[in-house]
N, C-alpha and C positions, 0 to 999 in steps of 0.2 A: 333282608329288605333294606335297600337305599332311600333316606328321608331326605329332603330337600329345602331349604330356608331359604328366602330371600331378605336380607335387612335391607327395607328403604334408606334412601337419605334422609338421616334428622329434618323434621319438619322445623318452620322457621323459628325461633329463640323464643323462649316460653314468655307470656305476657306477665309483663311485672308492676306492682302498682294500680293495676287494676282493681282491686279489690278494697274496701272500707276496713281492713285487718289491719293494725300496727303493733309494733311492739312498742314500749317504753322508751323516750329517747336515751335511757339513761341504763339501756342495756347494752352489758358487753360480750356481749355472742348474739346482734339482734335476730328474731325469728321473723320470716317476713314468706310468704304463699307466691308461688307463681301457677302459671296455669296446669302446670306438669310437675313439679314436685313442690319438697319444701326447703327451705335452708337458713342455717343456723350460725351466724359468724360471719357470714358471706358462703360460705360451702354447700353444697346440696345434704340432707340432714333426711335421716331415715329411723324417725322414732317409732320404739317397741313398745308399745303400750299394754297393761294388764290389769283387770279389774278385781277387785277387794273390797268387801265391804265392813270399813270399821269398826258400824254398827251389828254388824254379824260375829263380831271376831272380840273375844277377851283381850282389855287393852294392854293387860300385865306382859302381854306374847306378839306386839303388834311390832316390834323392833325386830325381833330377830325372824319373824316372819316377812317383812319387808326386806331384809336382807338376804333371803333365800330365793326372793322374787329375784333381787338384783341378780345374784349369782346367774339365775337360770336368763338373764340376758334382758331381764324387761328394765326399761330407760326409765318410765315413765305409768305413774299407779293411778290409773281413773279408779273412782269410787261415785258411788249415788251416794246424795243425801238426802236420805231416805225421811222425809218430813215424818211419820206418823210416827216412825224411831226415837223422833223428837219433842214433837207438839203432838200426843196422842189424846189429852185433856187439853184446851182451847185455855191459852194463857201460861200454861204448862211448859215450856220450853224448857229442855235440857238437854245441858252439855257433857254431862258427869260422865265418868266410866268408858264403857263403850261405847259412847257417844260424843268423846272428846275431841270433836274435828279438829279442832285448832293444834291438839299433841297432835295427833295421825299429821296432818300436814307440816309441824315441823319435825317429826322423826324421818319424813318422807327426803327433808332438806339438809337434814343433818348427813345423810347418807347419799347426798347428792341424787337422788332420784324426783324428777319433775311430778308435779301433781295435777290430775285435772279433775275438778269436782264437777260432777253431771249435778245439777241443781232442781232438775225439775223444772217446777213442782210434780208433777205427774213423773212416776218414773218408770211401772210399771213394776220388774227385778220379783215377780211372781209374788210379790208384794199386797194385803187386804188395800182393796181399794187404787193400786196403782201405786201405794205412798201416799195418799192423802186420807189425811185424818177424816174420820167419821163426820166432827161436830163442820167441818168444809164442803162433806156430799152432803149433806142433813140440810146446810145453809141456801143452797143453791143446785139446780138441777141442770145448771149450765156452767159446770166446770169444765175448766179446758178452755173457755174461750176471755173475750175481754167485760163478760158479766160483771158490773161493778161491783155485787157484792162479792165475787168470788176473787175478785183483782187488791179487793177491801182486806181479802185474807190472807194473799201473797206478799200482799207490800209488806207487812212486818214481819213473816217468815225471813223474804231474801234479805233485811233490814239485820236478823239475828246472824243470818249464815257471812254477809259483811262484815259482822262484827267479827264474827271470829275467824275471819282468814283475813284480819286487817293488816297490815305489812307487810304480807306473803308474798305479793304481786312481783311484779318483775322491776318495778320501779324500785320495788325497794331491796331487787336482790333475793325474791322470794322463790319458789317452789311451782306457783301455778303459770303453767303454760298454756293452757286453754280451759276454757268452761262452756260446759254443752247445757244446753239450753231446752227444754220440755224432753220427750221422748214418743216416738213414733205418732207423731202428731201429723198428720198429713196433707189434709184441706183448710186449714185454718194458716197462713203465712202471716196476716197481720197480728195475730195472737203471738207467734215467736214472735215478732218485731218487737209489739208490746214488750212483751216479759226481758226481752235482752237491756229495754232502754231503763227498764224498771230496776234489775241487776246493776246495771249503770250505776244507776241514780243512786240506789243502796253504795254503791262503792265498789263494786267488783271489776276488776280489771286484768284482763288478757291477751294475749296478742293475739290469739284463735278461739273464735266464738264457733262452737261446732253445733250442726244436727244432723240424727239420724236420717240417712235418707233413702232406705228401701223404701218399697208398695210406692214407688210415682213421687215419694211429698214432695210439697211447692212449698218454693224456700220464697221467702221475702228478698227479693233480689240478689245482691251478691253479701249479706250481711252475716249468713253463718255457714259455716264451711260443710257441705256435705259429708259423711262417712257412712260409711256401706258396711257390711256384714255377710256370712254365711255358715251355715251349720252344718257337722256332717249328719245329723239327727237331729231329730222333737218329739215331741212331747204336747204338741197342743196341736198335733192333726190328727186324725179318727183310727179308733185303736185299730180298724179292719182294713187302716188305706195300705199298708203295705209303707216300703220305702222312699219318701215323695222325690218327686223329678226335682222336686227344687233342691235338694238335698243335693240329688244325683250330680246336679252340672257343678257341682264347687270339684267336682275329680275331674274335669275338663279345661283345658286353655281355651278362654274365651275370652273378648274384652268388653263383654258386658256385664257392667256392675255392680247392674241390682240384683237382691233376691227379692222378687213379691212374696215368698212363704212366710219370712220373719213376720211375725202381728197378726199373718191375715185370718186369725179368729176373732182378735182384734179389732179390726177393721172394718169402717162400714161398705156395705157392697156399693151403697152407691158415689163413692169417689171419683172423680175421674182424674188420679195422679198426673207431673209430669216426665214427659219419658226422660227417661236420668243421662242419655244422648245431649240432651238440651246444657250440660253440665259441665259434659266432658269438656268442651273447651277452657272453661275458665277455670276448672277445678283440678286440684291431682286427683288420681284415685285412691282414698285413703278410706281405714276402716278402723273400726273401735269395736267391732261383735264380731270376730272370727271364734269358730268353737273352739274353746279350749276344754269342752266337756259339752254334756247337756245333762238338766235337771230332770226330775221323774216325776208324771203326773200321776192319779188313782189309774185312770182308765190305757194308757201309755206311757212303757217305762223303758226306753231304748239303753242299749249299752253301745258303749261308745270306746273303742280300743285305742290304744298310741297310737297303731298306723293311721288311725283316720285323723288323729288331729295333728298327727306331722305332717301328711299326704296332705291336707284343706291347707295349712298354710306355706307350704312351700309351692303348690299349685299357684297362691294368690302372689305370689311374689314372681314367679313366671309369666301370671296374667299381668304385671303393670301397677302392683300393687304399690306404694312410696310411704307405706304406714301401715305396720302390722299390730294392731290393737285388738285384744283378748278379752272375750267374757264367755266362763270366767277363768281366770286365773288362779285364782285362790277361792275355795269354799267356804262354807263358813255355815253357821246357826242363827236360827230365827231368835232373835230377843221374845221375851215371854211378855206379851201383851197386858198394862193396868186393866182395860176394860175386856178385850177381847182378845182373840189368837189374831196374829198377824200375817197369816200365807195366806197367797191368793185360793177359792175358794169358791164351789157351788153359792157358797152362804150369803157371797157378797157379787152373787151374777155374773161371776167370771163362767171361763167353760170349761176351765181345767181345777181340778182339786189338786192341792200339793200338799205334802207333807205338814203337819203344822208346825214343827222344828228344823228337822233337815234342811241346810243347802247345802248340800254339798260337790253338787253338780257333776261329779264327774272329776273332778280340774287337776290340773298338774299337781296342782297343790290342793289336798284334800278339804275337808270340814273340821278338822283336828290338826293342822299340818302337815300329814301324810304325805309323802313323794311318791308319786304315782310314775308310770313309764313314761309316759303322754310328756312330763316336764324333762325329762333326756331326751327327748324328739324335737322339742321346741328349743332346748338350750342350742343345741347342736346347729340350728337354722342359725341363733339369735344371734351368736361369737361369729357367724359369716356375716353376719350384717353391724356387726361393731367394727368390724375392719373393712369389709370391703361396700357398706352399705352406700356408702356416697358415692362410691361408685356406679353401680347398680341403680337408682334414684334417676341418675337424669337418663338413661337408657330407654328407650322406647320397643314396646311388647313386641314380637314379630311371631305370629302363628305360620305352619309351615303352609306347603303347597297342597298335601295331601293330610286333611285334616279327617275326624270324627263323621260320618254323617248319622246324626241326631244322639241323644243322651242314651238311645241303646244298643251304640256300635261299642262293643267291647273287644273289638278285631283290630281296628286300628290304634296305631300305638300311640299317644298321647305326650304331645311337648311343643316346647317354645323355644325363641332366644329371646334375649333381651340384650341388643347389643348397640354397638355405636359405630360412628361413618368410617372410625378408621381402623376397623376389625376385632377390638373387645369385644368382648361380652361374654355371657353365661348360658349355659346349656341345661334347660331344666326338662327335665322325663318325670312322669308321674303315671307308674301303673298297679298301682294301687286304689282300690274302693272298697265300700263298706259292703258287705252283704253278698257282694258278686262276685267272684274272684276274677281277675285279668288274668290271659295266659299268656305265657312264655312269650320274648320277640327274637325269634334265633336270629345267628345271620344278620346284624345292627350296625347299621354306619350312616354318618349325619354327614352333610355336606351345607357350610352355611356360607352365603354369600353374602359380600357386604358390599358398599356403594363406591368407597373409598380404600380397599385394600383387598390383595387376591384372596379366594375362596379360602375356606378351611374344610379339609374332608378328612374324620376322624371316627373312630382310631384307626391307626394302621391295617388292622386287620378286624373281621366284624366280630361281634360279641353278638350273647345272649342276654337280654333286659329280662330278667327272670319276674313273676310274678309276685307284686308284695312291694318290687322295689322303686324307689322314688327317691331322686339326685339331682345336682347341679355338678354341673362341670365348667371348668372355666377356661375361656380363650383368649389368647392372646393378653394375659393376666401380667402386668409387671412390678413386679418385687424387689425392693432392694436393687435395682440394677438388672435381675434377671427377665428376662420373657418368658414364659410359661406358654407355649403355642396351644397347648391344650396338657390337661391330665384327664384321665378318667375315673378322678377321684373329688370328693366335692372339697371344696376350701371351707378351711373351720378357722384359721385366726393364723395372728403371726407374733410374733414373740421376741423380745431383745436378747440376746444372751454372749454379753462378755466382749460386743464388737461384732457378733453374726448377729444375723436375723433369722429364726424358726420359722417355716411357714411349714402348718400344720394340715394337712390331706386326710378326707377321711375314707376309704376302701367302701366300696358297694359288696355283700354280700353276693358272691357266685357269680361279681366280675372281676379280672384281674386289672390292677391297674397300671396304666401305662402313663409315664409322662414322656411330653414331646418337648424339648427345650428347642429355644433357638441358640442355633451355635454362634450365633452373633456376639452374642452377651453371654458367652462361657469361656472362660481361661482356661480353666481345668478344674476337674470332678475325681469323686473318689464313690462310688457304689456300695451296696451289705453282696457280701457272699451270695448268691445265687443270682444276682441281676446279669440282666442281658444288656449291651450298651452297642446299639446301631447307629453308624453314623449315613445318616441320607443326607445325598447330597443333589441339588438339580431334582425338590419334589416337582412334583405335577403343578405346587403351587409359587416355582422358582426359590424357595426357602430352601438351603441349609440348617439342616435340624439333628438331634441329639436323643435319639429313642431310645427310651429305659424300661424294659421289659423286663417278667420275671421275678419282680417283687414279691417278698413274701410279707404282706401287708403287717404290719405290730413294729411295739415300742423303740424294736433294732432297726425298721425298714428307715434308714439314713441315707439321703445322700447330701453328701458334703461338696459345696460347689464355689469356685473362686467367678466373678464376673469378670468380664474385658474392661469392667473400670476402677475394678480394686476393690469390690467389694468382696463380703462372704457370708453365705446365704448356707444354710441346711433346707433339706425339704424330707420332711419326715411323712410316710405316708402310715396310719395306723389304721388298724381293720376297723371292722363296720361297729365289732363290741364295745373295745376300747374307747371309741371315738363318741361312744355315748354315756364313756365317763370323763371328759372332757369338761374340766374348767378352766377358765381365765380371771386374775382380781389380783389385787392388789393385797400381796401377803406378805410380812416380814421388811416392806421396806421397797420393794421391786412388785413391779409387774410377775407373774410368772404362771407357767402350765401345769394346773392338775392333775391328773388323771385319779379318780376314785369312784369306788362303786356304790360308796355312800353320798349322803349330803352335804355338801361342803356351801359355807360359810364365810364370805370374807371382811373380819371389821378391820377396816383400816383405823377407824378413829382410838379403836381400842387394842392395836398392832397384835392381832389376833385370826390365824384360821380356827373358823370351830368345823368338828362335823358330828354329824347327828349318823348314828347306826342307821338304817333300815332294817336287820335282821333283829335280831334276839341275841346274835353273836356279838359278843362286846368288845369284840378287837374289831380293827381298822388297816388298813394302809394306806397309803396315798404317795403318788410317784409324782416329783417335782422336778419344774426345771425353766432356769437355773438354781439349781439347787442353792441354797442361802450357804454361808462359811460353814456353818456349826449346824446337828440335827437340834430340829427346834423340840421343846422342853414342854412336855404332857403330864398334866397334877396326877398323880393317883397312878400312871401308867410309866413303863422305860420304854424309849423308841429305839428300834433298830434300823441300823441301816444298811443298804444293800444297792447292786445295780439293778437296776430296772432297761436293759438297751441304752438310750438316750439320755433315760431320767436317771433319778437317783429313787429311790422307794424306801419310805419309812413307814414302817410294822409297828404297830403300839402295840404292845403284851402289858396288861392291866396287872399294878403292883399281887392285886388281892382277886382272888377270883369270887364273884360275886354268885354266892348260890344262888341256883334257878328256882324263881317261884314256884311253889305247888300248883298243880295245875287247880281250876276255878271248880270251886266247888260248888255243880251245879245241880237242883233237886228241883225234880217234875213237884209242883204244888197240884196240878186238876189238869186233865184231858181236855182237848177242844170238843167243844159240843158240836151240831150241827152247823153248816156256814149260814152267816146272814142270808136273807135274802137281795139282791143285788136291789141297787135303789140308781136311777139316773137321775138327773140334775140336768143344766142349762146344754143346750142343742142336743138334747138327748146322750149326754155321754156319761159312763157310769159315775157315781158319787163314792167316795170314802165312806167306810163303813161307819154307823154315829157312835159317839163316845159310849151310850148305853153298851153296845155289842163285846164289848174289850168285857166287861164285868159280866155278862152270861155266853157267850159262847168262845172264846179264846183261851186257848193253852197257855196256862201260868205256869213259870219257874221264878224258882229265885235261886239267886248269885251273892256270896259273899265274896264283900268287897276289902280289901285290907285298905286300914287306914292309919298313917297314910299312905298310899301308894307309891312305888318310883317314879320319881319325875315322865312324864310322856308316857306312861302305860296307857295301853289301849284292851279293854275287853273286845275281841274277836269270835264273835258268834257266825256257825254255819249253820245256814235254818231254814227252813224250807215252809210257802203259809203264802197268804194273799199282802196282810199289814200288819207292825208290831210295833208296840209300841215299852217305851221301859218308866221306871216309878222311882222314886224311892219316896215312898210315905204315900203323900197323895198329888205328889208332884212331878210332872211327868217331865221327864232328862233327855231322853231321846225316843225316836221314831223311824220307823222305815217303811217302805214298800217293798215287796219282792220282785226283785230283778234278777234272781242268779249268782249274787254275787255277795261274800259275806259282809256282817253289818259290825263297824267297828264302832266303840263308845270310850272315850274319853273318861278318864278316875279323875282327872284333876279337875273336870268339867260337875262332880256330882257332890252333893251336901254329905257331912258326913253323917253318921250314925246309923241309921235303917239299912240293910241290907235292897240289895238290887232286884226289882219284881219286874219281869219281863212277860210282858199278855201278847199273843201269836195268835192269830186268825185266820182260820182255812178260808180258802177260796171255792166260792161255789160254782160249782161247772159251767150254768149258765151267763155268766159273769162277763161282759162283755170289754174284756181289758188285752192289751198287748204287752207280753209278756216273751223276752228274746229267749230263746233252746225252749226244754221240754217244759208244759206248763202241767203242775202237779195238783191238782183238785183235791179238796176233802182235808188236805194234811194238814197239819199245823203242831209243829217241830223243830225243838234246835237238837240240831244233833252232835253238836261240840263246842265245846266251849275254851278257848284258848287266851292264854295272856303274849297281848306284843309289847316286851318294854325295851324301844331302842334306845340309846345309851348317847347322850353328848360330850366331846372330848373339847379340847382348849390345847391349840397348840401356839403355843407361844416362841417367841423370837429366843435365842439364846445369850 
């Protein structure tokens, strides 16, 4: 099948200055909004943003957690400031602990990563009450709006939360780049006006004032920047709706970019939004709620795979997206409530029950720190958009000729360009979704026209878009001196080494890749052992070009290439695997490329890679390049070195082998009894089972626990039951719902002495919950119990 693009001629020079947004006169890279993207320094500026919530996360682990966000590509850490986290007792303010905003935002700055605190007050973040303390809905029945006394209670909040991000600003060289203002607030526009001028007045200052602005909301003129959102699943539509359509179109190229599903449980039905068209002109299109996961309620509990959340956001960057912001990114734990539990909840007239501990969401980055696949998907996007993102930014979306008809044409193949008048740009495909499978596209060739430069019709010969797979490719790409006319591999970064420049390709699974150079800007080349090297000449598109077929995609696929202007460029292209152990940071002194299938770490301030295991296996490698003089120096381990292709690869072999824990000794205390009976709650949708039920019909075991534990051990239970929850004494440590998927628990998260009481509750048949694969009635079970303790190394400079 031949697909067909037309890129318009760039629409007239994006409106600038129009807008009430400033930065600080006394910044030097100032941030300043045009109608079409953003830019930073003067440059077009394409921030990765991803959400973390302080007050969820132990503060002792908030540094090297922030630094694992960096690695995986995110610029920029929004967090809520979760008022009731704070002021749960009226007068009560605290900042202690995990609620240290003012650390969190300077550990944020010390590691050069921008801050943007969503302030509320209302934040929602599945949160009792929204965020707002009790003794604030008790005071007043009209919260949310400019009610004096409810406005009576916000001035001295935002008065605290100024205090402590005082100097942080950008005037003063600070961390915060914008601050988002209420949350899903939709018909009330003077009410954000208010609260922004109120912040003001408190002392906060930003050079982007942002609001959410799915479901229609009406912004207060042009005063706070819209950002949009989309999920590949939820959790708070009805366990029996199946997969919603609003879900469905984030797997489609489109350039509309609202979702009405975000809130609209939320949301009062009688709104009448405005249409987010009204916007496009003066606004980029930027977003702060792309899924990086979804949380789980009693009644629907979706799972949520890598592909979907690699497919949702590389989709959004195809659609026109100029800001790719995450929630969430990082998981994390409910704080244990003075007065009462803190998750949103039947109790407090929400319509979803959650967990009353768990966030874990889902997220790249777990509840515990765990490295999920989802944050290899997202990194892999994140390194194309550190190098090439400014590019990409002012580019305008081009959907083709022969598009989708409607969200359940799964026949048509799905994609964009996003290019420029004088024949750039990027080729993004997405055929991949949740639940549905896309089939095969045999027989694939793209033909893009541009307004300013002959056609491109690629590749040479047609391919197969297999099912699952979702890419960018790039055109008419120039590096270092070269032209890249097209590859059929997507760009992951480029790299200094020694007077060349790396530019880094990453291989599509079941397509071969092809790069087309122009021979224009080739001197001479040197190919790996099996490539094929066509020289066309007189294409169809009057280009002289340089086709290299035949690749056998991985760490050797080299080619070494001299330019017609003296330079010298590598273009490594590496498979679909590798390429999702792919990092880039600043190690030892130099920039340089990772390649590991653990977690890698880069402290520059403390001339340090760390990496963290994911296995149980307590060795490592990691393949560099340009490899540093000397193999860098691992406490407690010897590194070996060896070639890797390109790289150079250093193997830790641990001095001492560290014997493997005993497995967890785990002993049935009582059988589950009968299941509760199902109980529903607000709009009819089922309720969590009440704390009574855990102490007469739930399956107890207990777990001893060694104390103290090794650093990051994780108890790993597979279990099968409706809700469980765990103890130790009379304190409850963690909680979950069943979704299929095992429930991991944190040692370094639990009090010591009492051993571990885990209560497991069958689900009753008639139970009216969504539950993803086979749903198991009556049981309540763990059926194994395993330790995960991965292992943190320190490689140091020699």
């Amino acid at each position: 099948m031949h697909h067909h693009a037309d890129v318009p001629a760039s629409p007239q020079p994006p409106l600038r200055g129009h807008l009430p947004l400033a930065d600080a006169p006394a910044a030097t890279d100032p941030i300043e909004v045009t109608s079409r993207w953003l830019t930073r320094g003067g440059r077009p500026w394409f921030p990765v943003s991803g959400e973390f919530h302080y007050s969820r996360y132990p503060a002792r682990s908030w540094e090297e957690e922030l630094l694992k966000m960096k690695a995986g590509g995110i610029t920029a850490v929004a967090s809520y400031v979760i008022w009731i986290h704070h002021e749960e007792t009226e007068g009560g303010v605290r900042f202690d602990g995990a609620r240290d905003l003012r650390r969190f935002a300077l550990l944020c700055a010390r590691h050069g990563l921008d801050f943007i605190p969503r302030i509320g007050p209302w934040s929602h973040a599945e949160v009792r009450n929204g965020g707002l303390p009790d003794w604030v809905s008790a005071r007043t029945a009209a919260t949310r709006t400019d009610d004096p006394a409810y406005l009576a209670a916000v001035h001295p909040w935002f008065q605290a939360i100024a205090a402590q991000l005082h100097g942080l600003d950008r005037a003063n060289g600070g961390p915060i780049v914008a601050i988002q203002i209420e949350n899903e607030l939709y018909d009330q526009p003077g009410h954000l006006l208010t609260l922004k001028r109120m912040a003001q007045e408190a002392g906060l200052s930003a050079p982007l004032w942002t609001s959410t602005a799915w479901g229609g909301v009406q912004l207060p003129g042009d005063e706070l920047l819209p950002l949009y959102g989309g999920y590949p699943e939820t959790f708070w539509t009805e366990a029996d709706g199946g997969w919603p359509d609003t879900c469905r179109k984030h797997f489609f190229f489109t350039h509309q970019r609202d979702d009405e599903g975000i809130g609209a449980d939320l949301r009062p039905t009688t709104v009448r939004g405005t249409d987010p068209e009204a916007y496009a002109d003066r606004f980029p299109w930027a977003t702060c709620e792309l899924g990086g996961g979804m949380a789980v309620s009693y009644h629907r509990r979706p799972r949520v795979e890598a592909a979907d959340v690699g497919a949702l956001g590389l989709t959004k960057i195809g659609c026109g997206s100029v800001w790719q912001g995450y929630y969430m990114f990082h998981g994390g734990t409910n704080p244990t409530g003075e007065l009462t539990t803190l998750q949103e909840s039947h109790a407090t007239a929400y319509p979803n029950d959650l967990p009353v501990l768990t966030y874990d969401f889902q997220a790249p980055l777990g509840e515990y720190g765990q490295y999920r696949p989802s944050y290899d998907e997202l990194r892999l996007q994140h390194l194309m958009l550190a190098d090439f993102g400014s590019t990409i930014a002012p580019m305008e979306s081009t959907l083709p000729d022969k598009r989708p008809q409607g969200q359940h044409d799964r026949d048509t193949l799905r994609w964009a360009v996003r290019g420029a008048d004088d024949g750039a740009g990027f080729l993004f495909v997405t055929n991949h979704q949740p639940h549905e499978p896309l089939p095969d596209h045999p027989e694939t060739t793209f033909t893009v026209a541009f307004p300013q430069a002959p056609p491109l019709t690629l590749p040479s010969t047609p391919v197969t878009v297999p099912a699952g797979a979702y890419f960018c490719w790039p055109l008419r790409l120039d590096v270092a001196g070269l032209r890249l006319d097209w590859a059929t591999a997507q760009p992951v970064c480029t790299v200094a080494d020694d007077g060349r420049t790396l530019l880094v390709l990453a291989a599509t699974d079941g397509m071969a890749p092809e790069l087309a150079l122009d021979a224009r800007t080739v001197r001479s080349y040197t190919t790996p052992p099996g490539a094929t090297v066509t020289d066309v000449t007189d294409s169809a598109d009057g280009a002289d070009r340089i086709l290299i077929t035949g690749l056998r995609p991985g760490t050797d696929a080299l080619v070494e290439l001299e330019t017609t202007g003296g330079g010298r460029i590598d273009v490594l292209v590496l498979d679909a695997a590798s390429a999702r152990t792919a990092y880039r940071g600043e190690a030892w002194g130099a920039q340089r490329l990772v390649l590991c299938a653990d977690g890698v770490v880069f402290d520059a301030a403390a001339d340090e890679v760390r990496v963290h295991t994911r296995t149980a296996d307590p060795t490592t490698s990691l393949s560099v390049l340009p490899a540093p003089h000397r193999p860098p120096k691992v406490p407690g381990a010897t590194v070996k070195e060896s070639g890797d292709g390109a790289l150079i690869r250093y193997t830790l072999v641990p001095d001492t082998e560290a014997p493997a824990p005993p497995a967890p000794a785990l002993t049935p205390l009582r059988p589950a009894g009968r299941p509760p009976a199902p109980a529903t709650g607000v709009l009819g949708r089922a309720s969590a089972p009440a704390d009574e039920h855990y102490d007469t019909a739930a399956a107890v075991y207990r777990v001893d626990v060694p104390h103290p534990a090794p650093e990051g051990t994780l108890l790993r239970l597979h279990w099968t039951g409706d809700a469980a929850r765990a103890y130790v004494g009379e304190e409850l440590v963690a909680d979950q719902f069943f979704a299929g998927r095992p429930w991991d628990i944190a040692l370094d998260r639990l009090p010591a002495g009492d051993p571990l009481e885990v209560k497991v509750l069958p689900l009753a048949a008639e139970a009216k919950v969504y539950i993803p694969g086979e749903t198991v009635h009556g049981v309540a079970e763990i059926r194994e119990a395993e330790w995960s303790t991965p292992r943190r190394w320190t490689f140091r400079r020699s």
